[in-house]
C-alpha positions in Angstrom: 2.9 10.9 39.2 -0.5 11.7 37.4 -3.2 9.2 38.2 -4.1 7.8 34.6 -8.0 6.5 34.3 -9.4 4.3 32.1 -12.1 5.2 29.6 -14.9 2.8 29.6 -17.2 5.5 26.8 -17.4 8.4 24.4 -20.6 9.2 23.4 -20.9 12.7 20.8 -23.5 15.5 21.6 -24.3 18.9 20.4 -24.0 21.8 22.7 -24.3 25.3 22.4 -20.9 27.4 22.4 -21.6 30.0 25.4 -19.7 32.7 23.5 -21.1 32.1 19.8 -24.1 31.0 20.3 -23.5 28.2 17.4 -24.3 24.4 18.1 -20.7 22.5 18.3 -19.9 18.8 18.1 -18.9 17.6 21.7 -17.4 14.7 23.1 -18.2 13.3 26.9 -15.3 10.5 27.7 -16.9 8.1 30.4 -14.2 6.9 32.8 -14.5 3.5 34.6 -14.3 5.5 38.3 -17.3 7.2 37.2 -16.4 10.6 36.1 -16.3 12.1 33.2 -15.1 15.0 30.9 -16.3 17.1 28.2 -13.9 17.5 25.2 -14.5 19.7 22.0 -14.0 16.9 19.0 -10.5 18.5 17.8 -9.1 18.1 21.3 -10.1 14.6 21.6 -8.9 13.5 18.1 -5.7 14.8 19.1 -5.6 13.6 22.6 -6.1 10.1 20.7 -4.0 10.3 17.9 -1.2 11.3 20.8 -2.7 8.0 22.9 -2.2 5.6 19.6 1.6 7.0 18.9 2.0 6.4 22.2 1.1 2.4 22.0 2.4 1.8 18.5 5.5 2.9 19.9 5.2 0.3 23.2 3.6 -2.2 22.1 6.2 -5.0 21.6 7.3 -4.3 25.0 3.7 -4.3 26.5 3.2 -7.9 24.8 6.5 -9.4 26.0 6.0 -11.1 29.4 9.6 -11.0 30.3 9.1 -7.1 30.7 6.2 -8.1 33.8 7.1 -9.6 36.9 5.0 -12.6 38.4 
């Protein structure tokens, strides 16, 4: 099973595109163990969008507490 982390940041920065030479948007996600990642802004929109359809479509059986043990 993949090993999901937690973001605790995004912060958006400018970098230059090693193959164009233009400045692009960036995005650096901040993850609670420490690391992080560099995403171009597209890929991250979509990699949210995704993560919102994904809880929209769990949600009422994240909130109910007869779905957790304890």
């Amino acid at each position: 099973m993949e090993k999901r982390k937690i973001v605790s940041a995004v912060t958006h920065f400018k970098e230059k595109n090693a193959l164009s030479g233009n400045i692009v948007d960036r995005v650096r996600v901040h993850y609670t163990d420490g690391s992080t990642k560099n995403f171009d802004v597209n890929e991250w929109e979509m990699t949210l969008s995704e993560g919102r359809r994904l809880w929209k479509q769990h949600e009422k059986e994240f909130k109910n507490p007869e779905n957790f043990d304890g």
